[in-house]
DOLUMFI-660440 format. One record per residue (C-alpha): residue number from 0; x, y, z. Coordinates in pm, 1 decimal. Layout:
<nodes>
   k       xx       yy       zz
 NUM        X        Y        Z
...
</nodes>
This chain:
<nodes>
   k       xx       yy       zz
   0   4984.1   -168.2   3935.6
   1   4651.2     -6.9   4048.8
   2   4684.9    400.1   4003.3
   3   4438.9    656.4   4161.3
   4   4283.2    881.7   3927.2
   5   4070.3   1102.5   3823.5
   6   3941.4   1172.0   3449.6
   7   3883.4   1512.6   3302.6
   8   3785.0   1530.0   2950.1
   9   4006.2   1274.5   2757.2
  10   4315.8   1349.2   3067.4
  11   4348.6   1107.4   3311.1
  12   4490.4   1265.1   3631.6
  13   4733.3   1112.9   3887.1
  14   4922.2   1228.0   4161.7
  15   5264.1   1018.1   4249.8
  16   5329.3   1036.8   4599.0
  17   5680.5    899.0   4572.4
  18   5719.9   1220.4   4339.0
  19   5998.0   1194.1   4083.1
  20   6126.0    864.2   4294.9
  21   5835.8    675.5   4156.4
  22   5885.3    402.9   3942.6
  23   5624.4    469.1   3733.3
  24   5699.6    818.8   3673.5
  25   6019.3    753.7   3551.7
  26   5922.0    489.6   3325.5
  27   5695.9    744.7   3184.0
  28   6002.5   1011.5   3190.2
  29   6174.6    734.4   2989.2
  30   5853.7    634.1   2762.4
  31   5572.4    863.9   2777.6
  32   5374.7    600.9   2542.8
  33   5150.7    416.4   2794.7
  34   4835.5    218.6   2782.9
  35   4589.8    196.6   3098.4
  36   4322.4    -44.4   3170.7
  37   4056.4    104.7   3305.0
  38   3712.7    -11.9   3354.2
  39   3828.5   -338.9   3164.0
  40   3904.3   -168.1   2866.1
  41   4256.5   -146.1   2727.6
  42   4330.4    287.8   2628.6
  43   4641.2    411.9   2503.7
  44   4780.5    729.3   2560.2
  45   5109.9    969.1   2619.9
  46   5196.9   1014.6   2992.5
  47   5337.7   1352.7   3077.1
  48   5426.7   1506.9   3411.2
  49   5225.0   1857.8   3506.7
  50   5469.0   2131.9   3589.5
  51   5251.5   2405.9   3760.9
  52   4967.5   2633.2   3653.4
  53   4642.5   2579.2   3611.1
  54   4655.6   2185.1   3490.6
  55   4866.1   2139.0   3858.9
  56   4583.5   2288.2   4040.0
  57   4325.3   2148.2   3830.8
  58   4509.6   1755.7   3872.5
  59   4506.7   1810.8   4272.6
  60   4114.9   1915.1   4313.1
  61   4046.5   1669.9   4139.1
  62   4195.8   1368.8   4303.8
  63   4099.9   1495.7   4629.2
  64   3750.2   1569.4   4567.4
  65   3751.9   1215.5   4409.0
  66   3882.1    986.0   4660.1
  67   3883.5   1265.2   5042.4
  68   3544.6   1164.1   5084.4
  69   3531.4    767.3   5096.0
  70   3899.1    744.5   5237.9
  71   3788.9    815.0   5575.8
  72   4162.2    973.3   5655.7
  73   4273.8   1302.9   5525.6
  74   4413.4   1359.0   5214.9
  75   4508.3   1707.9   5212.4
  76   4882.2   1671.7   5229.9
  77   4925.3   1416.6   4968.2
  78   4723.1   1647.0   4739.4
  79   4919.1   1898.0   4825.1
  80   5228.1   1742.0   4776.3
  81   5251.4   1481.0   4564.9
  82   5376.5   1555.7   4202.7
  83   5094.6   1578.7   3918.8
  84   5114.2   1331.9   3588.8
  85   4874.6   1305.5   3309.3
  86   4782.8   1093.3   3082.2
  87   4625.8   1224.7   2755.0
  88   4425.5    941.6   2628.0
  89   4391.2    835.4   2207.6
  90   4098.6    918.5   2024.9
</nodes>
């Protein structure tokens, strides 16, 4: 499955438009234990979902100011409502 994100530090940000209805954010719900490939390289982390606060905030600007400018549509309102899950990458 190809994910839109955005890194921050060793957090990888995504924002599930389907919201708790995703798929993937229940299987996280289920198993937080996930491993991404990104890049070609295999990472393992724990997936969590962002309930509010500063990390929610953070997790949206980022996105947005990651992928608004080369979508050519606006993505205001799926930044602003789509639900917020990290993924806090292995050292």
């Amino acid at each position: 499955m190809e994910l839109w994100f955005a890194a921050h530090g060793r957090t990888l940000y995504a924002l599930a438009g389907g919201g708790e209805r995703a798929g993937w954010v229940a299987n996280i719900r289920r198993e937080p234990a996930v491993e991404v490939l990104v890049g070609g390289a295999r990472l393992a982390g724990r997936g969590r979902v962002v309930a509010g606060g500063d990390e929610d905030a953070l997790a949206r600007r980022l996105l947005l100011e990651k992928y608004q400018p080369g979508h050519g549509g606006d993505l205001t309102r799926w930044s602003r409502e789509s639900l917020p899950v990290a993924i806090d990458l292995h050292t």
